[in-house]
N, C-alpha and C positions, 0 to 999 in steps of 0.2 A: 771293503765293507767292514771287515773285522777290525782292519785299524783304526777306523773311524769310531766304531763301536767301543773298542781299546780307551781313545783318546777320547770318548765319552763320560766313560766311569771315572776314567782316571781325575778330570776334569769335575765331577761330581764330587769323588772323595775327597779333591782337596778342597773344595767349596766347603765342605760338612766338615772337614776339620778345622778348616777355620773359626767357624761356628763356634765348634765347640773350643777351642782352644780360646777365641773370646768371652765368650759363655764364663770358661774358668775365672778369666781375670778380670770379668766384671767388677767384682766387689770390692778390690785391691785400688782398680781407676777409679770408681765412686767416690771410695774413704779420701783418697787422696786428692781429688776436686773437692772437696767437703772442708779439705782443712785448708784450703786457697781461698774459697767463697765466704765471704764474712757477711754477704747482704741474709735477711732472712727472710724466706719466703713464706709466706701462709697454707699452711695446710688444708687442703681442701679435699671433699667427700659430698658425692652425688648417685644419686639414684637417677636413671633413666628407662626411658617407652620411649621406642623407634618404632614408626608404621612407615611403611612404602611397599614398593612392587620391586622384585627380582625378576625381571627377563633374565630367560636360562635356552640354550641348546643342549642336547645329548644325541650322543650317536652311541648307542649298547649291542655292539655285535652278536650277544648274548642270545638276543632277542629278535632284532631286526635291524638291517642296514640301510634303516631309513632316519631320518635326522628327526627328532620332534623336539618345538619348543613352543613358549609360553612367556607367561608374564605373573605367575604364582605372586599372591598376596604376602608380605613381611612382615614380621614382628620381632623386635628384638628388646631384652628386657636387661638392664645394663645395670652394673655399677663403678665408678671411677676414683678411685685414689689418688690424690697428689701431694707430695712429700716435696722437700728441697732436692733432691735428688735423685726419687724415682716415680713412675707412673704406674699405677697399678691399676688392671680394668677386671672387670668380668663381663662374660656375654654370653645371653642363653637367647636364641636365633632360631627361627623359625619361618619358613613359608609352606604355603598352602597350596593347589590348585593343579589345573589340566596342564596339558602337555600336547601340545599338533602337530601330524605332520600335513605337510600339502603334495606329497606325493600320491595318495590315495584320497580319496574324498568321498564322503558318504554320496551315493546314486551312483556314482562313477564304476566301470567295469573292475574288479577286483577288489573295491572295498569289501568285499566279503573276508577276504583271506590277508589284509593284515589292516589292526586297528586303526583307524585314525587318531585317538587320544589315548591317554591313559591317565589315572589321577597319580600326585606325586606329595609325598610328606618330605620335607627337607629339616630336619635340625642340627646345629652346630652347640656347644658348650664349650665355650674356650678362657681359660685363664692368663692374661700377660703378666709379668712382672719386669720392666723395662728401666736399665740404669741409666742416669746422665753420665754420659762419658767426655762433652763438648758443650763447653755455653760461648757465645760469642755473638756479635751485634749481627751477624749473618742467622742467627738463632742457634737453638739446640740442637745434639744429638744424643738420641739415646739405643741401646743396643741391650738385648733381653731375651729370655725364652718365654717360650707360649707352649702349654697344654690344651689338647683340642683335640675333641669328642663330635664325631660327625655319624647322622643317621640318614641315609638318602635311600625312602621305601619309595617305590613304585609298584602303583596297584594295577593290572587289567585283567578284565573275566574274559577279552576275547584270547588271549595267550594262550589255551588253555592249560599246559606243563611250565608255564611262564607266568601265570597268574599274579604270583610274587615275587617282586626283584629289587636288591636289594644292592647296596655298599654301604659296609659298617667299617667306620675308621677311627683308630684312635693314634693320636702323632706327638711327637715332642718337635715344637719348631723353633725354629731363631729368626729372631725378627729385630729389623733394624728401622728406624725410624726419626724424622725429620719435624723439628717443631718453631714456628715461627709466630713473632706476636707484629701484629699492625694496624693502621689505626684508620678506619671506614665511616664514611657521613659521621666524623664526628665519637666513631663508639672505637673501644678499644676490643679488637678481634684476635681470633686467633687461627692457623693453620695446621695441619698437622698433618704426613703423609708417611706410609710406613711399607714395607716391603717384607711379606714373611713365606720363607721356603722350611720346609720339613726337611728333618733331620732321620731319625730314625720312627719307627710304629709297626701296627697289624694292620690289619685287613681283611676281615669278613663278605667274601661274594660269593654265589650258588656256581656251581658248576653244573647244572641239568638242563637247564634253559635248550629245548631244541632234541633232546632225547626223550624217547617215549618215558623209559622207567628210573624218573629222575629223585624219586621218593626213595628212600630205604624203608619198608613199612613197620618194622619195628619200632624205630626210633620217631618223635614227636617232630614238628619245627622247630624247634629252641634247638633242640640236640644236633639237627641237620645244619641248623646257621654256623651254631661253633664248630664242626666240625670239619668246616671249609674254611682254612683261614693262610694270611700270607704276611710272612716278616718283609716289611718293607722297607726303604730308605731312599734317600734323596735320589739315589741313581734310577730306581725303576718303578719311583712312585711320583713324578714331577709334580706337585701340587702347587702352583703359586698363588699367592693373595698380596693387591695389590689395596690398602686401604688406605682414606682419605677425608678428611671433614673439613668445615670452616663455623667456627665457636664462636659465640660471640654474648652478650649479658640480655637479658630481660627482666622483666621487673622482680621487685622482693630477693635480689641475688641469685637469683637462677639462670638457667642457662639454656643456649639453641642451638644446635649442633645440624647441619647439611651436609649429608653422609652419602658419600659414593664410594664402592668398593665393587673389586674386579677378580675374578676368581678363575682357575684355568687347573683341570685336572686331567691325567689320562693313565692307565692303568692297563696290561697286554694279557693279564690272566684271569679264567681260562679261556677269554676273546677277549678283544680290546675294548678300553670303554673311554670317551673323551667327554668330557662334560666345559662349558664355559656359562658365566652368569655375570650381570651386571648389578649392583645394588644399588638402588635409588631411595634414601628414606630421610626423613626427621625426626631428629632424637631431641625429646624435652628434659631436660637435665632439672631435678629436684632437690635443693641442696639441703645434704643431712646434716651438718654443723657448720 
């Protein structure tokens, strides 16, 4: 088990430097596609509003070792940059809503003593900046870092020392990603599917969940969230995100974007937490010049 565990990190760390060792030379392979490509592309700038639903599971040992999930309300509020040679997004993400499990069930023997829901706030704020490293008639590719800001509050009154649960993440990621143009009933579409693992971050999660005197009564909330916190990286903070759209024109130059993304976390301290989710939404793309 050790070796394995060995040949774990090991296998991690060279992933993450790779990363970053591409990361470096980004900007060296750009320049230098840039002075190969004499076609000119048109810069483009869009504002977008995504609504759909996230089905999500969680299993928070924290809490309970009961599985709860849902289908929380989305919103994600976008904007996209396109250059001849890089993609630039922002995305501030958000869902809403309850959390089930079907282990306990209200009237059933034992729903007293553990909840069957609890409500759940999910937000993400993430920044790409993604270089073209490959153009070719099989399409693009592009390779970049992502800054990403995640807040995943979990509310229940029946917890009682559990009330509020929380994981606060902030991560540096590398993300690689896949761009294809093609041509449907006639319109000229597009593809795009991208693949992003974390690099190095923090981590903000309560350690009291399950112990009577889980409060320091001195110190406020704010004070007790930072004060629990955890340097993370690729090896023992697995977070992957697997995103994906199909673009395509609507009227006045704008645009319609069919968005699915696949997300997959798990975390061992101080209990283990796995969380997975799926994204199903439509993004209206508003073009700003």
């Amino acid at each position: 088990m050790k070796t394995e565990s060995k040949n774990h990190r090991w296998f991690c760390f060279k992933s993450s430097s790779i990363f970053i060792f591409c990361a470096i030379l980004i900007p060296f392979i750009s320049f230098a596609q840039a002075q190969k490509d004499s076609i000119e592309v048109p810069k483009e700038s869009f504002f977008g509003i995504a609504i759909g639903l996230r089905p999500q599971s969680i299993r928070d040992q924290l809490v309970t070792e009961m599985k709860y999930s849902g289908s929380p309300f989305y919103l994600n509020i976008n904007h996209i940059k396109t250059k001849k040679q890089t993609v630039r997004s922002l995305n501030i993400e958000s869902s809403i809503g309850s959390l089930k499990t079907n282990s306990f069930e209200i009237g059933k023997s034992n729903s007293r003593f553990i909840q069957p829901s609890f409500d759940q706030y999910w937000n993400e704020i993430s920044y790409s900046h993604l270089f073209q490293i490959h153009s070719g008639k099989a399409g693009k590719l592009y390779l970049g870092p992502v800054i990403s800001h995640t807040i995943n509050l979990r509310l229940s009154t029946r917890w009682d020392n559990s009330q509020i649960n929380y994981d606060i993440s902030g991560l540096l990621i590398g993300e690689v990603a896949y761009q294809r143009e093609f041509n449907f009933w006639k319109k000229s579409m597009k593809f795009q599917g991208s693949l992003r693992l974390p690099l190095v971050g923090y981590l903000l999660r309560p350690p009291y969940s399950g112990v009577p005197d889980f409060l320091d009564h001195e110190k406020d909330l704010l004070t007790d969230i930072f004060s629990n916190n955890y340097a993370v990286w690729m090896g023992d903070f697995p977070k992957t995100q697997f995103r994906s759209l199909v673009e395509f024109p609507i009227a006045s130059g704008n645009k319609m974007q069919i968005v699915y993304n696949w997300e997959y976390y798990s975390f061992q301290n101080p209990n283990s937490v796995q969380s997975g989710a799926h994204t199903l939404a439509v993004n209206f793309l508003l073009k700003a010049k």
